[in-house]
C-alpha positions as CSV (number, residue, x, y, z in Angstrom):
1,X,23.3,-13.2,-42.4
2,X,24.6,-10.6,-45.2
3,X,21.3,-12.0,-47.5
4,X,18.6,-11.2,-44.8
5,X,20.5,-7.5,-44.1
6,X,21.1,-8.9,-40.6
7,X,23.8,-6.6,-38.6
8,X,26.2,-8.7,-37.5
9,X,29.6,-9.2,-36.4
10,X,32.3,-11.9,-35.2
11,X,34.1,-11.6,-32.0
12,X,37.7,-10.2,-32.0
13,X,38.6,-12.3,-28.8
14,X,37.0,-15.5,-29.6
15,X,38.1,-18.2,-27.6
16,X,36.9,-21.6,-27.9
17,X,34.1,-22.6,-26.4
18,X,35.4,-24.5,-24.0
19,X,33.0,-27.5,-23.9
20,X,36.0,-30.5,-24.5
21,X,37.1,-29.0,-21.3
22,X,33.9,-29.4,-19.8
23,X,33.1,-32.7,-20.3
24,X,36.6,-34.1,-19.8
25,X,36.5,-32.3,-16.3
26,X,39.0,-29.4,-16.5
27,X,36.5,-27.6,-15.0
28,X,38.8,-25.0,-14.1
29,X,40.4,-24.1,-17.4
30,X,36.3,-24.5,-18.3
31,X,35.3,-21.3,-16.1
32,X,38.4,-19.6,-17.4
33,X,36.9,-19.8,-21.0
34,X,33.2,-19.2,-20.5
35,X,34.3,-16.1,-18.5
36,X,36.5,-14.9,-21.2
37,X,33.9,-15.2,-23.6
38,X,30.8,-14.2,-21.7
39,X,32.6,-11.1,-20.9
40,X,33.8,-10.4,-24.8
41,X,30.1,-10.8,-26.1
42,X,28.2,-8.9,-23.3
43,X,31.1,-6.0,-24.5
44,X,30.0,-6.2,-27.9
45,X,26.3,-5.4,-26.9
46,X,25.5,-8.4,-28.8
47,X,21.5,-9.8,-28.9
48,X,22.0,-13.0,-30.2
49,X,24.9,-15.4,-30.9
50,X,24.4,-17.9,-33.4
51,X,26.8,-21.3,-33.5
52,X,26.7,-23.4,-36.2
53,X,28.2,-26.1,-33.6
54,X,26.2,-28.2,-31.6
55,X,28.6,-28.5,-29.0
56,X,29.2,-24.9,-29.0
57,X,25.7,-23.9,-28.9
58,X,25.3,-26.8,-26.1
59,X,27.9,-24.6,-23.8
60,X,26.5,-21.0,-24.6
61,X,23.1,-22.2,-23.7
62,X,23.1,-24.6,-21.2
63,X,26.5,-25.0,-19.3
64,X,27.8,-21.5,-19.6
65,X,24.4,-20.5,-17.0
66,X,25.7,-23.3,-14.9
67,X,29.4,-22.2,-14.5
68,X,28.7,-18.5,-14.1
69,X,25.4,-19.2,-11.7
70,X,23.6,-16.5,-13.9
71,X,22.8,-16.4,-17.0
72,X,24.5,-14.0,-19.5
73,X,22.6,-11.1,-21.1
74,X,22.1,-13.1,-24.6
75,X,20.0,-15.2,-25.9
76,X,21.7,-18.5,-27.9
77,X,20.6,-20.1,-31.0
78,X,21.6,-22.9,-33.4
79,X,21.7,-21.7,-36.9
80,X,19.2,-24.1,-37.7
81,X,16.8,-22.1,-35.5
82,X,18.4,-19.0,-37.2
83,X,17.1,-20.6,-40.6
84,X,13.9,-21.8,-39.5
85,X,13.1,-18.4,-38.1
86,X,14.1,-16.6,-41.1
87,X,11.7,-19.2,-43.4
88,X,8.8,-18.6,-40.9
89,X,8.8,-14.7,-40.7
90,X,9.6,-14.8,-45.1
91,X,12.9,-13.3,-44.5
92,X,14.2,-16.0,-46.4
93,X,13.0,-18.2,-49.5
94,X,15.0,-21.2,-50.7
95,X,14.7,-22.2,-54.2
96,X,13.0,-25.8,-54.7
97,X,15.7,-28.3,-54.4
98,X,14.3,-31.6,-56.8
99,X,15.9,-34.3,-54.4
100,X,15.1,-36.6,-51.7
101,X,16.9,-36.3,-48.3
102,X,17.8,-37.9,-45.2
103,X,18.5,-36.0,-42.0
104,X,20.9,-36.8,-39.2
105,X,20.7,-35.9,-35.9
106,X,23.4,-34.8,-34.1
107,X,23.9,-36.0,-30.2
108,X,24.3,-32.5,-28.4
109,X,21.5,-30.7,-30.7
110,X,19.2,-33.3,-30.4
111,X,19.4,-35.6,-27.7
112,X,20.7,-32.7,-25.2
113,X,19.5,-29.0,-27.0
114,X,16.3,-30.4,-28.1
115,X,16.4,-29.5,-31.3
116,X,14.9,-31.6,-33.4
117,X,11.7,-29.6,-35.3
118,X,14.1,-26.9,-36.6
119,X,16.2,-28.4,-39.0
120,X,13.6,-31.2,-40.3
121,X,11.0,-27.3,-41.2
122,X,14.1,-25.7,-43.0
123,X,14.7,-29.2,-45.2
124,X,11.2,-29.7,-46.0
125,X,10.9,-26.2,-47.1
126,X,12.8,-26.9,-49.9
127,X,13.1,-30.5,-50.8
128,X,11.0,-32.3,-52.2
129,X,10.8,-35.0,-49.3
130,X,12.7,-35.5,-46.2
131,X,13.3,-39.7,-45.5
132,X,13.6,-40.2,-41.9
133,X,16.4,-42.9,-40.8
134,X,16.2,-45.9,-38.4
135,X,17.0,-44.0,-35.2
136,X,16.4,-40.6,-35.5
137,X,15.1,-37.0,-33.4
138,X,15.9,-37.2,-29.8
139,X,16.5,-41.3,-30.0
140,X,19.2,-40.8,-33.0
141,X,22.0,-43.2,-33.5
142,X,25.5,-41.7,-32.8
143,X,28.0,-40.8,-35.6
144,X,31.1,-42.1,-33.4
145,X,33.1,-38.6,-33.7
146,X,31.1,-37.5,-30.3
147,X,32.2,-36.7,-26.7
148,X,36.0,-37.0,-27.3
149,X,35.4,-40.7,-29.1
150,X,37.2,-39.9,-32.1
151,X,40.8,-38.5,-30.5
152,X,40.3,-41.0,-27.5
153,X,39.3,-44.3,-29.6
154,X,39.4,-43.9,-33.8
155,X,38.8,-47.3,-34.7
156,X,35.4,-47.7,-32.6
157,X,35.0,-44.2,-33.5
158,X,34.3,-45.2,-37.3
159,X,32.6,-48.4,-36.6
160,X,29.9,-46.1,-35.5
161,X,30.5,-43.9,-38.1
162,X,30.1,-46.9,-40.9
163,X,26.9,-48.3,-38.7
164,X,25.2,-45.1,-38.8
165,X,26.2,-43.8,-42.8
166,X,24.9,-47.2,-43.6
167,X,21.4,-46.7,-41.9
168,X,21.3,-43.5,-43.6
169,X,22.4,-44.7,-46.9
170,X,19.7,-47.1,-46.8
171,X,17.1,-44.5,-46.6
172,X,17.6,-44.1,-50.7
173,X,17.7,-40.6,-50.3
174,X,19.3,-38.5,-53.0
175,X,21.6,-36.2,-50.3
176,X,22.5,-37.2,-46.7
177,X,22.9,-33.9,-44.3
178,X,23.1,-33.0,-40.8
179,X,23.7,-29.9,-38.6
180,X,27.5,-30.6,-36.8
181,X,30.5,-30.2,-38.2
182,X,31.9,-33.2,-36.3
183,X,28.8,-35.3,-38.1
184,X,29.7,-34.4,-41.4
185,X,33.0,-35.0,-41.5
186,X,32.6,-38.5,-39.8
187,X,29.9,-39.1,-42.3
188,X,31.7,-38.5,-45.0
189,X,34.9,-40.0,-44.2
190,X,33.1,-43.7,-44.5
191,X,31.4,-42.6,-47.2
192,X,34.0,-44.1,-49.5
193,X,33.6,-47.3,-48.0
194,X,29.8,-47.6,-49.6
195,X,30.1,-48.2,-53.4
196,X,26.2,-46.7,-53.6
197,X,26.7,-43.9,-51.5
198,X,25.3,-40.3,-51.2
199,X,26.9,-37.0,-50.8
200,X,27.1,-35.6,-47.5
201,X,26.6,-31.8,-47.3
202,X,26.0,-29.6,-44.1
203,X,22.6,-28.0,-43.9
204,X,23.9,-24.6,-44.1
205,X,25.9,-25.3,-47.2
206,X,23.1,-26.6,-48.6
207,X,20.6,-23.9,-48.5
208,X,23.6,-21.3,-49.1
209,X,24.8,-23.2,-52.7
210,X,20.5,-23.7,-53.4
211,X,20.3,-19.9,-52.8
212,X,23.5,-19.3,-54.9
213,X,25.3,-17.6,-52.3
214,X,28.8,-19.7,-52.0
């Protein structure tokens, strides 16, 4: 954001987002939130409010409408949609990257936000070719840290986990990276278990250490 001059600003009453509420059916405690936060950013005068969370970005967009039964004066992106924006209109120019990659989906930005297109333009901008997994776009294999799975049921949670690394790890692809917090740290934690594995590395961080900003 600082790199393409964009004025911008974090909330000084940021609540979470409120989505494990959601879907574990506090639905109370759930309006609480979205009202709380609505109300903070609509203060702020705010445009646009970028998440770099799928689940977060599944809430502002789609549930938050739901709860409220209107739809708050914002609009809501993923920063993958931030990025591929930016790359469209030449606001922002990633160095070639000489390395193969493989891209994960992650559930909510995917299979529920549709947003598959986005991240796959920013990778290919930059690398020199993007390997697509078994199970991938809106039909994309689970990483087992989803919908509550990982504090509700760890071991199942990295069976998946290994399942999926393992399809991606076959790709031969010289980095593994996704769009989810929750993905790359489930990702990477059965990484270890793979004595040929790749690095797993966010999106984000990847075009912000290509572009030498971290």
């Amino acid at each position: 954001l600082n790199h393409t001059g964009e004025n911008w600003s974090l909330m000084a009453e940021e609540w979470c987002c409120g989505h494990p509420l959601g879907i574990s059916g506090a639905t109370q405690g759930y309006r609480e939130i979205t009202e709380h936060n609505v109300e903070a950013i609509e203060n702020m005068g705010a445009k646009i409010v970028v998440s770099g969370c799928p689940g977060c970005y599944l809430a502002l967009r789609e549930e938050y409408p739901r709860v409220l039964g209107r739809k708050p004066n914002f609009e809501v992106v993923h920063f993958t949609q931030l990025l591929d924006r930016y790359i469209s209109e030449g606001k922002l120019r990633v160095p070639k990257l000489h390395v193969t990659a493989t891209y994960h989906d992650p559930c909510e930005l995917a299979r529920l936000g549709g947003v598959v297109d986005q991240p796959r333009r920013v990778l290919g901008s930059f690398v020199e070719k993007i390997i697509e997994p078994e199970e991938s776009g809106s039909m994309g294999r689970c990483c087992g840290s989803g919908g509550l799975l990982k504090a509700t049921n760890s071991s199942m949670s990295s069976a998946l986990a290994e399942k999926r690394f393992a399809m991606l790890n076959r790709t031969g692809a010289d980095v593994i990276t996704s769009a989810c917090p929750s993905c790359d740290q489930s990702l990477a934690e059965v990484s270890s278990k793979f004595p040929d594995s790749k690095r797993v590395q966010d999106l984000a961080e990847l075009v912000a250490n290509q572009m030498g900003l971290v």
